[in-house]
Biopython code that builds the backbone (N, CA, C, O; Angstrom):
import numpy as np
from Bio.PDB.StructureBuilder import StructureBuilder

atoms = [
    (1, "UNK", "N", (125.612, 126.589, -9.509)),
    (1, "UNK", "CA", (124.558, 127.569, -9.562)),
    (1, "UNK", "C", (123.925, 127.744, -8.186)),
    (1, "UNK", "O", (123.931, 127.005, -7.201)),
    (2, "UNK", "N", (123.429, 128.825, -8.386)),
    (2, "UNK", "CA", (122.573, 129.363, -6.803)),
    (2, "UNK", "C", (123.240, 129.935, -5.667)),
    (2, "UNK", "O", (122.729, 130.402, -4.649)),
    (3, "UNK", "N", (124.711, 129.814, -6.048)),
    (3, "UNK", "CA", (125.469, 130.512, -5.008)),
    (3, "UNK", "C", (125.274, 132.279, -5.362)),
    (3, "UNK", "O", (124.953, 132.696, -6.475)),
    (4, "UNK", "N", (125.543, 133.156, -4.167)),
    (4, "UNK", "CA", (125.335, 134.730, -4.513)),
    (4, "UNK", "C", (126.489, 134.991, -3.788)),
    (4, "UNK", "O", (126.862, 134.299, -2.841)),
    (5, "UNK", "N", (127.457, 136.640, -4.496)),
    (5, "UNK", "CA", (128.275, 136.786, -4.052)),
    (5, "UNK", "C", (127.878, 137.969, -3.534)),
    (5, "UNK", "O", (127.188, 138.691, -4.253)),
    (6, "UNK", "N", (128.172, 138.343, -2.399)),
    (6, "UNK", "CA", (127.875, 139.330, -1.456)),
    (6, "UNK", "C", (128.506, 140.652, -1.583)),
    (6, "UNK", "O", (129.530, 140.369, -2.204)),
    (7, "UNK", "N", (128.520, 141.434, -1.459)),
    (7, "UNK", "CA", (129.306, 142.676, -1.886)),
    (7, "UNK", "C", (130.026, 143.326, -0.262)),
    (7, "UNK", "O", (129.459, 143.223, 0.826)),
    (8, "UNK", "N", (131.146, 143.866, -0.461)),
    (8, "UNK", "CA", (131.782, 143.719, 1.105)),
    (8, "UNK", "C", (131.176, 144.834, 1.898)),
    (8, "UNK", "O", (130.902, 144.886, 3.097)),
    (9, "UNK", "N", (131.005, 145.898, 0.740)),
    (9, "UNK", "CA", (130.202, 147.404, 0.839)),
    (9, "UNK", "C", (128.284, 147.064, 1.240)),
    (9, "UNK", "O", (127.543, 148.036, 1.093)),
    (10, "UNK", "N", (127.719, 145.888, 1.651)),
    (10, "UNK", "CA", (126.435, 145.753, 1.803)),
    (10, "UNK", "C", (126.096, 146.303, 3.034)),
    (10, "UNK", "O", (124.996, 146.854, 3.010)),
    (11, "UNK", "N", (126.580, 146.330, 3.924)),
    (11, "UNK", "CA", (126.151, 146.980, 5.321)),
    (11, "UNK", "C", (125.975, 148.276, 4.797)),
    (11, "UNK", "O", (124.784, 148.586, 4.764)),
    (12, "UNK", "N", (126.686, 149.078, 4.406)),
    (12, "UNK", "CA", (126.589, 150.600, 3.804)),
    (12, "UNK", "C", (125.169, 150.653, 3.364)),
    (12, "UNK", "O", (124.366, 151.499, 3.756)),
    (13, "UNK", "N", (124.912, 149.694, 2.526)),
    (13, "UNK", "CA", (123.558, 150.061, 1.861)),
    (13, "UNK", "C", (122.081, 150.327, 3.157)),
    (13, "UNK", "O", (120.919, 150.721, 3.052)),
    (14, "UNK", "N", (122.650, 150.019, 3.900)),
    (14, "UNK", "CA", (121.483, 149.828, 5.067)),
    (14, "UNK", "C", (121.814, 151.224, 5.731)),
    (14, "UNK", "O", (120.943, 151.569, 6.529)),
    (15, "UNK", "N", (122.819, 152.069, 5.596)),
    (15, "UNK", "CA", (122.673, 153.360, 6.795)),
    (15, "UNK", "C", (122.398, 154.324, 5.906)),
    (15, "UNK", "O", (122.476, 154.294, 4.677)),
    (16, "UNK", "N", (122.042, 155.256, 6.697)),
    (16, "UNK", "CA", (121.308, 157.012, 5.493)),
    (16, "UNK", "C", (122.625, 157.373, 5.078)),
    (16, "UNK", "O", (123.521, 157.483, 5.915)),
    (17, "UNK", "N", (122.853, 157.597, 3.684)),
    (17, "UNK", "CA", (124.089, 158.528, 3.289)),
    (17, "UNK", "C", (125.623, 157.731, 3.141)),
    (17, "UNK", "O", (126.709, 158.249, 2.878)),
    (18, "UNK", "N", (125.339, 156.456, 3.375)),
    (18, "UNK", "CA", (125.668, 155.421, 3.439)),
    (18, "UNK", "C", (126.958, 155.221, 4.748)),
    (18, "UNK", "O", (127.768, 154.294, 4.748)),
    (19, "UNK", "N", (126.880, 156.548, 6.017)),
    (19, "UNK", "CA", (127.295, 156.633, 6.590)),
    (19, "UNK", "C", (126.758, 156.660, 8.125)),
    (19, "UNK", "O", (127.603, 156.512, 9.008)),
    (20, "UNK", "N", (125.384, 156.845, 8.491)),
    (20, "UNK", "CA", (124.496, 157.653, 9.577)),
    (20, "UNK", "C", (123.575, 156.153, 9.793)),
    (20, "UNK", "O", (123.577, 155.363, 8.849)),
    (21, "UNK", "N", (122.975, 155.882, 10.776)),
    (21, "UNK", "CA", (122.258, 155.092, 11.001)),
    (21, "UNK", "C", (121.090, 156.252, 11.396)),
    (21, "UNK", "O", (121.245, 157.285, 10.745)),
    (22, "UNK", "N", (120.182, 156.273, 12.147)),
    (22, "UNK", "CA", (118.754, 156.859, 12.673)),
    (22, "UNK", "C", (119.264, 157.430, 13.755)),
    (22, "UNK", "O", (119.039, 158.639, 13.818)),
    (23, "UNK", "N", (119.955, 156.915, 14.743)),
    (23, "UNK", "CA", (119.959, 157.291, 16.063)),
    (23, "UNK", "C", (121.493, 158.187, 15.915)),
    (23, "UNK", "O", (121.905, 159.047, 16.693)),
    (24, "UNK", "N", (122.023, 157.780, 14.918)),
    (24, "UNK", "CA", (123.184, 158.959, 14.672)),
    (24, "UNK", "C", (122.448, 160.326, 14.209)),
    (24, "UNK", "O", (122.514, 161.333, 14.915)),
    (25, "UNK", "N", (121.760, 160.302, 13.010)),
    (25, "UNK", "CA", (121.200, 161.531, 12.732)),
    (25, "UNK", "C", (120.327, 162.256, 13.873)),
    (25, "UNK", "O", (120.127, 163.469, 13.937)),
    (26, "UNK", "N", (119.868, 161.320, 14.721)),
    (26, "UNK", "CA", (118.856, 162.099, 15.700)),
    (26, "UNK", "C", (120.196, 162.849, 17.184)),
    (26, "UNK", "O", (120.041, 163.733, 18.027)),
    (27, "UNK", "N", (121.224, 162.063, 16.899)),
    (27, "UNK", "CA", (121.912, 162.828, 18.146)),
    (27, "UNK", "C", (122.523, 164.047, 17.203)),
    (27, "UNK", "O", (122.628, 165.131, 17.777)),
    (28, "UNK", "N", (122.857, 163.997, 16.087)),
    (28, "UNK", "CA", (123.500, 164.880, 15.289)),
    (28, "UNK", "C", (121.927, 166.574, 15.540)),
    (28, "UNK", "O", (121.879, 167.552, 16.287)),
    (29, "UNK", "N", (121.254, 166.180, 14.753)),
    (29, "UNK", "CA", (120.399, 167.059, 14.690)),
    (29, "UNK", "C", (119.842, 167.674, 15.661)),
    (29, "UNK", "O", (119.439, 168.837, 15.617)),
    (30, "UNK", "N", (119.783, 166.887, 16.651)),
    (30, "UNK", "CA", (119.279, 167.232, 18.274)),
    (30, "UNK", "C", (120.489, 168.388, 18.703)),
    (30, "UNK", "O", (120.231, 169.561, 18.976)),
    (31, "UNK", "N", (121.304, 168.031, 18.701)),
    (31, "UNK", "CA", (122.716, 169.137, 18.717)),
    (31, "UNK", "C", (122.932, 170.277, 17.882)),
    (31, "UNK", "O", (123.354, 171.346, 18.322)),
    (32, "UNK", "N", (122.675, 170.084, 16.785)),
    (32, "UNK", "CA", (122.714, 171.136, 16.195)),
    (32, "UNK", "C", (121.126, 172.224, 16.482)),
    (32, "UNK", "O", (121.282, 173.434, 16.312)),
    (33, "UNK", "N", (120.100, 171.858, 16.782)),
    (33, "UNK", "CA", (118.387, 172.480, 16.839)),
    (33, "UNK", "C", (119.453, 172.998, 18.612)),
    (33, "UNK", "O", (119.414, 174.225, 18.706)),
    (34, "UNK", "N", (120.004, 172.562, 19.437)),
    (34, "UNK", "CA", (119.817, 173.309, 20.632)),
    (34, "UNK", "C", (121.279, 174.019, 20.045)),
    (34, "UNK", "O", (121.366, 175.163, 20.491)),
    (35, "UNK", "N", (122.243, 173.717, 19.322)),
    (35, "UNK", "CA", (123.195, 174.933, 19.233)),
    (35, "UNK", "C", (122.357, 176.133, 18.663)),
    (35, "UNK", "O", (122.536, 177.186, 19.275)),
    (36, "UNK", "N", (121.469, 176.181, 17.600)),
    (36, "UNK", "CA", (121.152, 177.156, 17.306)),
    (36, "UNK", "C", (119.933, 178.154, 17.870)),
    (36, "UNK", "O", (119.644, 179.251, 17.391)),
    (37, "UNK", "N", (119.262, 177.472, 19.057)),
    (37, "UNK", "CA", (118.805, 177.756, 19.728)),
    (37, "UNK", "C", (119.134, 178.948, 21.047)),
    (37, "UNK", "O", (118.501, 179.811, 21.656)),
    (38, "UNK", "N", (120.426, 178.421, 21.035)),
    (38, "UNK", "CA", (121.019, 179.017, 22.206)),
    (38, "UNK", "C", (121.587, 180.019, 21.158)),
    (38, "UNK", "O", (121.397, 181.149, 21.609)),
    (39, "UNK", "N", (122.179, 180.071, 19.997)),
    (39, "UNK", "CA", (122.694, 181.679, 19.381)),
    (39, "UNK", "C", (121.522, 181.995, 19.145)),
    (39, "UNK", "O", (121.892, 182.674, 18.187)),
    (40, "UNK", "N", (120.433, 182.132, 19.134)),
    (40, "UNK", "CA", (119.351, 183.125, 19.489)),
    (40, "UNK", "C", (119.317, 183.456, 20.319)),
    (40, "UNK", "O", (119.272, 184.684, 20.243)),
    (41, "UNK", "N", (119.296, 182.930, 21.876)),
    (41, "UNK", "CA", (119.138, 183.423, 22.805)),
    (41, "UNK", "C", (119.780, 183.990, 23.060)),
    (41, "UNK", "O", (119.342, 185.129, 23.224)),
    (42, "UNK", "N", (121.731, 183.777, 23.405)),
    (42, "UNK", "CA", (122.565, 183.964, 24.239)),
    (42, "UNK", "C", (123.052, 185.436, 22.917)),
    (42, "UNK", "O", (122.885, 185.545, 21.703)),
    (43, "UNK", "N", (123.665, 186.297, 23.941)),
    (43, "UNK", "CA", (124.661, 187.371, 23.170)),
    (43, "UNK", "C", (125.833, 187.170, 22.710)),
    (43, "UNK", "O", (126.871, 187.593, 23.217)),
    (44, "UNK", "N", (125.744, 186.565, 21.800)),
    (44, "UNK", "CA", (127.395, 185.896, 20.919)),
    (44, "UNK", "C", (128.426, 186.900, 20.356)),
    (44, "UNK", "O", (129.530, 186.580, 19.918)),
    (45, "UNK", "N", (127.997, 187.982, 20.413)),
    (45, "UNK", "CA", (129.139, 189.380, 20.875)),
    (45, "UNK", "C", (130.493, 188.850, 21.828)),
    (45, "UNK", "O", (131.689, 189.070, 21.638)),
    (46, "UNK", "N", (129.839, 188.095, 22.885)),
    (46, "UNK", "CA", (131.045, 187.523, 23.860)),
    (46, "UNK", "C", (131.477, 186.177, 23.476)),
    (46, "UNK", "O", (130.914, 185.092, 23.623)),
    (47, "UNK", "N", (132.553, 186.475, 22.975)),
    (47, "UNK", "CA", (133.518, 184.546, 23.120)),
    (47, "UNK", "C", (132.912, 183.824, 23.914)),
    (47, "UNK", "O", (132.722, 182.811, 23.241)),
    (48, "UNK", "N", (132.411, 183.624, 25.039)),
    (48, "UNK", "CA", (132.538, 183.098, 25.749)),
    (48, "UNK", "C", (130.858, 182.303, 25.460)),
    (48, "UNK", "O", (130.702, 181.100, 25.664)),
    (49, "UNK", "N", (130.108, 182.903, 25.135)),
    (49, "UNK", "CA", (128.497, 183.035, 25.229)),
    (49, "UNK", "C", (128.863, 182.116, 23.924)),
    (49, "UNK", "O", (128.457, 180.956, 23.998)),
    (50, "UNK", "N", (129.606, 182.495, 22.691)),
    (50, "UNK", "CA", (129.709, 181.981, 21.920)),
    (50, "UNK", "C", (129.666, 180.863, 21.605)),
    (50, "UNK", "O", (128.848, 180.340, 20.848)),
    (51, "UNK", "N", (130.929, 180.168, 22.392)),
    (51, "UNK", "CA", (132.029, 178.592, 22.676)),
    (51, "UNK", "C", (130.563, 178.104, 23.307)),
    (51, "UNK", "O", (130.322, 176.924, 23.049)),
    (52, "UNK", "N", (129.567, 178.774, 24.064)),
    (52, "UNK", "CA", (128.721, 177.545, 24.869)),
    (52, "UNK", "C", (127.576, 177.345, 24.152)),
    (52, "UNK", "O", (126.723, 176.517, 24.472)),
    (53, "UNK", "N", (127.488, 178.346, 22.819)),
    (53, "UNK", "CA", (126.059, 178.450, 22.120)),
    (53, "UNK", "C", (126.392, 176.886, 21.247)),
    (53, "UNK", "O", (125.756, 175.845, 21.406)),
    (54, "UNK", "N", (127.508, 177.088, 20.356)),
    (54, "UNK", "CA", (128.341, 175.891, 19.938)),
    (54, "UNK", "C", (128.779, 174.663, 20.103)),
    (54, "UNK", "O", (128.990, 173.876, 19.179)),
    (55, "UNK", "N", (128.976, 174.382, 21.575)),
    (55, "UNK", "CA", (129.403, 173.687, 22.122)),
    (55, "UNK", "C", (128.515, 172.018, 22.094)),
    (55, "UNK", "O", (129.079, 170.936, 21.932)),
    (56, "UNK", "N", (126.754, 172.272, 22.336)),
    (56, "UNK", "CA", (126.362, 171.183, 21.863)),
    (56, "UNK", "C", (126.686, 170.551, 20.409)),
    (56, "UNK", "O", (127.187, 169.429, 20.345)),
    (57, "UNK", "N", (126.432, 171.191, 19.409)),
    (57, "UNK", "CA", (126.343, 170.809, 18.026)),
    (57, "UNK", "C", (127.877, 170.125, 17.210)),
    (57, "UNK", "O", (128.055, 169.287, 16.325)),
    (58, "UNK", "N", (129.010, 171.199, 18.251)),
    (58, "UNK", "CA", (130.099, 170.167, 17.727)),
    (58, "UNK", "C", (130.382, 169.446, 18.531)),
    (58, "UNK", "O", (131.475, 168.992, 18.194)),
    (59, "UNK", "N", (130.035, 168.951, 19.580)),
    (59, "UNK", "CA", (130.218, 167.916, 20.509)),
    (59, "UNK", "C", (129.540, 166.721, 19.614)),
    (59, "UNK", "O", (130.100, 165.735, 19.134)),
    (60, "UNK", "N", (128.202, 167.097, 19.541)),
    (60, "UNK", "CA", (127.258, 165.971, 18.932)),
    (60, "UNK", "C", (128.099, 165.637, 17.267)),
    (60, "UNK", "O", (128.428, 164.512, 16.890)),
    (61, "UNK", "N", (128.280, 166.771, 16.576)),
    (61, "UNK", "CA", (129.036, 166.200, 14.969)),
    (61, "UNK", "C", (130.320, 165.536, 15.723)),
    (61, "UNK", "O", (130.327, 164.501, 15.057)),
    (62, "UNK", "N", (131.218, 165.400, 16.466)),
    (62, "UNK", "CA", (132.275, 164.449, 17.444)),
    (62, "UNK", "C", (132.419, 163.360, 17.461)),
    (62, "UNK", "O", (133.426, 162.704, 17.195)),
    (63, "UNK", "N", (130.898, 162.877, 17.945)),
    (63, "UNK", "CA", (130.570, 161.447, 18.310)),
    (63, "UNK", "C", (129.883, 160.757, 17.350)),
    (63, "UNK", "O", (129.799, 159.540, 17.512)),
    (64, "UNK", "N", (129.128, 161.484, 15.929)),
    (64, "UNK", "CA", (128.973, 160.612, 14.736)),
    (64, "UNK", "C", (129.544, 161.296, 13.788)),
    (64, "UNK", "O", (129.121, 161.999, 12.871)),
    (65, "UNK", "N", (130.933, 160.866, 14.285)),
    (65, "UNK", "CA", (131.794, 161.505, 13.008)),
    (65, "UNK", "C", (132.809, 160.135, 12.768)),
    (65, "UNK", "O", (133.674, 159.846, 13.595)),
    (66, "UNK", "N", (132.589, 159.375, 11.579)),
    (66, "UNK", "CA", (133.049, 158.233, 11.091)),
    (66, "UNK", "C", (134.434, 158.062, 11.479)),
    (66, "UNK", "O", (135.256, 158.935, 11.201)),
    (67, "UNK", "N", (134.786, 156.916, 12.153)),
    (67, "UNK", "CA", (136.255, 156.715, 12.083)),
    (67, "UNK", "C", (136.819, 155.522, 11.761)),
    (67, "UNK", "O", (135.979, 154.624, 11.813)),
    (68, "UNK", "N", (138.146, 155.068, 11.378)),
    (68, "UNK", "CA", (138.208, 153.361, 10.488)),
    (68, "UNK", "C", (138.330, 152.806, 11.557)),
    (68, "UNK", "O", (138.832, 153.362, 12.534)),
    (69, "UNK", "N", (137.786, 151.328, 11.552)),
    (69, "UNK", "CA", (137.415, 149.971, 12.274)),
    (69, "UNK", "C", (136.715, 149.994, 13.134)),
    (69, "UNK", "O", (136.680, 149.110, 13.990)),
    (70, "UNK", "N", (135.592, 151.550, 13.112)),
    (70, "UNK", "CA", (134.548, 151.053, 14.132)),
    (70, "UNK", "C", (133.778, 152.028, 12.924)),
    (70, "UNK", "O", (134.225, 152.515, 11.886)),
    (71, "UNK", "N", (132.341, 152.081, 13.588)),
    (71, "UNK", "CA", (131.183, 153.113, 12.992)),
    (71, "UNK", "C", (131.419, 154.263, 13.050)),
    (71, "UNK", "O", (131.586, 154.965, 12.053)),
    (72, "UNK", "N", (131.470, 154.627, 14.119)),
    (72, "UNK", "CA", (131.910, 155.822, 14.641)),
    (72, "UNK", "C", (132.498, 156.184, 16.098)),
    (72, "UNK", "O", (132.798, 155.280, 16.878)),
    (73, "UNK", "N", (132.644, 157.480, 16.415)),
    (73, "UNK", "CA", (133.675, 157.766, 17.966)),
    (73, "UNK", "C", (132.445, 157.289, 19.165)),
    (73, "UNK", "O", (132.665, 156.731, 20.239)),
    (74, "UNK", "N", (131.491, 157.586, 18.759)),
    (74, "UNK", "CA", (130.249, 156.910, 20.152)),
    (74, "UNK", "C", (130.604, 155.743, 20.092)),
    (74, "UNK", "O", (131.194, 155.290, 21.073)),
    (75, "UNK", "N", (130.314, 154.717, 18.707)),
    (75, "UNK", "CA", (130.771, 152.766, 18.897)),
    (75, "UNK", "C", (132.053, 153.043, 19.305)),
    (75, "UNK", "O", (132.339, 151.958, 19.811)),
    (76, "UNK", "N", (133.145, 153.818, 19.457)),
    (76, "UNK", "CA", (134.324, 153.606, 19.938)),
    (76, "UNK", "C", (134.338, 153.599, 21.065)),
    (76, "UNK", "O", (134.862, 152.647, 21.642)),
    (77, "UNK", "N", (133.919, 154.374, 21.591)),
    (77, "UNK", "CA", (133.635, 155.026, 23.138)),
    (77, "UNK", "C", (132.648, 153.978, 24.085)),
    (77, "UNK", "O", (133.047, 153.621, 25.194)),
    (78, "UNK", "N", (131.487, 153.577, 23.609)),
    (78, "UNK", "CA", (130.994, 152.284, 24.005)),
    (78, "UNK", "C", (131.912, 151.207, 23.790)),
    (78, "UNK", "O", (131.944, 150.728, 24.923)),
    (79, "UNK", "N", (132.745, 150.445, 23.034)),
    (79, "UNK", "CA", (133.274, 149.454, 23.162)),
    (79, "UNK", "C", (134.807, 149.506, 23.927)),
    (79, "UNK", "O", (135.394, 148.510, 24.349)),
    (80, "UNK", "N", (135.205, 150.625, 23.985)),
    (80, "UNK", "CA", (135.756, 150.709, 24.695)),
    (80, "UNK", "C", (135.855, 150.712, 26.246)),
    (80, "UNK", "O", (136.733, 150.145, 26.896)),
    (81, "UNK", "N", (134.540, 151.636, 26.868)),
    (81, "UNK", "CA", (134.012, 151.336, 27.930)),
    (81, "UNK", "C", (133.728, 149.651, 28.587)),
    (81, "UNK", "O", (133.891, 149.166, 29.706)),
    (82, "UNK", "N", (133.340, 149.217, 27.562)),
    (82, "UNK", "CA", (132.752, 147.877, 27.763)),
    (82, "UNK", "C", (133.837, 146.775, 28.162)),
    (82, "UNK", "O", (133.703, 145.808, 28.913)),
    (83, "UNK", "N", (135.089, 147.255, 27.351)),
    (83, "UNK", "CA", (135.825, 146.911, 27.263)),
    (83, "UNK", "C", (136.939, 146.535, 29.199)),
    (83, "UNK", "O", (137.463, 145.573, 29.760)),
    (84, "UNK", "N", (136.775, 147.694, 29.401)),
    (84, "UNK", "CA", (137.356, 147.927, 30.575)),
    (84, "UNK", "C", (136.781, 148.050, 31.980)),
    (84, "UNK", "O", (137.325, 148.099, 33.083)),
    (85, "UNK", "N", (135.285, 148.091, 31.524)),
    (85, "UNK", "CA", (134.162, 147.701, 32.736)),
    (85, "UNK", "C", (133.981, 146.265, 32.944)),
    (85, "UNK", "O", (133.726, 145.960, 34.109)),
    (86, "UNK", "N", (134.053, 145.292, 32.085)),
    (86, "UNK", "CA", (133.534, 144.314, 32.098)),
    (86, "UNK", "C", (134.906, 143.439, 32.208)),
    (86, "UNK", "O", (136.083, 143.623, 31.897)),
    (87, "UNK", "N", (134.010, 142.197, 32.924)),
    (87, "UNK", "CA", (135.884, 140.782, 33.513)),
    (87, "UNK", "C", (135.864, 140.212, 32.161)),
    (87, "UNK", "O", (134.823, 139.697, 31.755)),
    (88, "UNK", "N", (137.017, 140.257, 31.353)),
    (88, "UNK", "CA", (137.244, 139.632, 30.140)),
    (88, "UNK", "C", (137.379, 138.104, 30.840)),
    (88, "UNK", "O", (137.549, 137.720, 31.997)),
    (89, "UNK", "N", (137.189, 137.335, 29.346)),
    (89, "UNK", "CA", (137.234, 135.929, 29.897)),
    (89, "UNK", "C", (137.758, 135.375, 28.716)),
    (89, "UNK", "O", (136.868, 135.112, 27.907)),
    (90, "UNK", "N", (139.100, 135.058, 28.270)),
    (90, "UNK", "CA", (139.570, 134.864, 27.154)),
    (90, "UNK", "C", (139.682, 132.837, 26.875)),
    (90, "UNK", "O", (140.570, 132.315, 27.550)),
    (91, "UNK", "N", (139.402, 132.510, 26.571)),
    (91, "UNK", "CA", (139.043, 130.650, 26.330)),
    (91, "UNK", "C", (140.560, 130.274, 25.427)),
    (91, "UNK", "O", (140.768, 130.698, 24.290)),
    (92, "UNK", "N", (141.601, 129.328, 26.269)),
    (92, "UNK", "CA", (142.508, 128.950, 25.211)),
    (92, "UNK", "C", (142.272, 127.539, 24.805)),
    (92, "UNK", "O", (142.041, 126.575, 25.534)),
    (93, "UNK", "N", (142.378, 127.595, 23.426)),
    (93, "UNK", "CA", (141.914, 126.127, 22.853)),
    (93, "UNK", "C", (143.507, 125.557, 21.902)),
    (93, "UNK", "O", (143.528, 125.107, 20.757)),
    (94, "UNK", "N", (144.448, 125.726, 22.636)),
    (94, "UNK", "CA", (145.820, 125.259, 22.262)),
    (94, "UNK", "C", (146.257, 124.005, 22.278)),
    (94, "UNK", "O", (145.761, 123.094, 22.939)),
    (95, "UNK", "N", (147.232, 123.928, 21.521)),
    (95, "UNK", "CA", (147.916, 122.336, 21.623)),
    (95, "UNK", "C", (148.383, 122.419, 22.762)),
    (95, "UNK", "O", (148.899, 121.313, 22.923)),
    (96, "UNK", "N", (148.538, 122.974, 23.627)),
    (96, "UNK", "CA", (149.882, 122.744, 24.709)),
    (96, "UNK", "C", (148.824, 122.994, 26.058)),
    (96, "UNK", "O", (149.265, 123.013, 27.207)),
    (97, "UNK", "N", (147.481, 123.166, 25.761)),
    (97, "UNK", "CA", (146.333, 122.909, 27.250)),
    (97, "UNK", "C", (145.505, 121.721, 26.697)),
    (97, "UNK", "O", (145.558, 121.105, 25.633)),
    (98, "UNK", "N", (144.784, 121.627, 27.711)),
    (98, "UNK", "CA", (143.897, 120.050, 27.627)),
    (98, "UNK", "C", (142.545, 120.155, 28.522)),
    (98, "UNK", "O", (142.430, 119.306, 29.406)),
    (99, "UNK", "N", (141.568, 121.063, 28.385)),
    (99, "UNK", "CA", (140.528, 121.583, 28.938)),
    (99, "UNK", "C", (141.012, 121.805, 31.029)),
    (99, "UNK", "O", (140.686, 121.270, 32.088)),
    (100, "UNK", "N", (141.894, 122.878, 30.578)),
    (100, "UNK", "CA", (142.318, 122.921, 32.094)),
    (100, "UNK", "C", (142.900, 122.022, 32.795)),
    (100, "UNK", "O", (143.630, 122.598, 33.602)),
    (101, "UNK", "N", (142.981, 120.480, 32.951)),
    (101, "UNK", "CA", (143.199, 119.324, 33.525)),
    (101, "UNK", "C", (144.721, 118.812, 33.046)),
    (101, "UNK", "O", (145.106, 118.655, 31.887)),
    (102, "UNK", "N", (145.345, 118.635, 34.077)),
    (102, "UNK", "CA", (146.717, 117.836, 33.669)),
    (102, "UNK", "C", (146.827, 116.730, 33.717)),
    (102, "UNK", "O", (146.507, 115.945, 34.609)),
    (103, "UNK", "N", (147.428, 116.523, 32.475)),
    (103, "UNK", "CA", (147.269, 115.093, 32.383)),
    (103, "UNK", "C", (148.625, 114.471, 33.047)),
    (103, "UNK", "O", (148.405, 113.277, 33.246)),
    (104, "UNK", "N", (149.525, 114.714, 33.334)),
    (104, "UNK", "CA", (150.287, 114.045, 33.854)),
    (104, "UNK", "C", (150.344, 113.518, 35.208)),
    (104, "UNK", "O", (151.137, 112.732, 35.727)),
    (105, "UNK", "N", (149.280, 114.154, 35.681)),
    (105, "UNK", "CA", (148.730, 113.129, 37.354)),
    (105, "UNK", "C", (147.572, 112.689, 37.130)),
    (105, "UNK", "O", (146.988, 112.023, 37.985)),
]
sb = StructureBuilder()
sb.init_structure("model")
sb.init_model(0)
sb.init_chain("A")
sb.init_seg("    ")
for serial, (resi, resn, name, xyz) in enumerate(atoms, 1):
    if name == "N":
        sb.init_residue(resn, " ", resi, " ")
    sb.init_atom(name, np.array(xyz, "f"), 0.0, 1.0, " ", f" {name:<3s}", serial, name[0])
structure = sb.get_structure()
């Protein structure tokens, strides 16, 4: 008794929609308030005026748009960065090393 079994789906319960954290919805929405901002302003008659009125809002749906084994393409894009900016330092704890030191001298 007293043991609890955890559910594997519990992190979910903690983000909005069981997909969005806070700072996802705020880059999402922030993108979409200046895409539609700019098709008010700009003359979207032209392709071109168009692609740039647009251009924030699906950029921003891009980067919190869910993908498998990370959160999303931003956590991809950060760990990836991190990944290749930073000196990896990998620790081998094998039968066949002996904390760096040889033992045979």
């Amino acid at each position: 008794m007293g043991q609890y079994l955890i559910p594997a789906n519990s992190k979910k319960s903690m983000l909005i929609l069981g997909v969005f954290t806070q700072l996802d919805l705020g880059i999402f929405i922030t993108g979409l308030v200046i895409s539609l901002t700019l098709l008010m302003i700009l003359p979207v008659d032209q392709l071109l005026y168009a692609l740039i009125a647009i251009a924030p809002g699906s950029f921003c749906a891009f980067l919190v748009m869910p993908i498998p084994n990370y959160h999303n393409v931003r956590t991809f894009i950060r760990v990836a960065f991190e990944f290749y900016t930073t000196r990896q330092h990998f620790v081998w704890k094998g039968w066949c090393f002996g904390n760096g030191s040889n033992d045979k001298e």
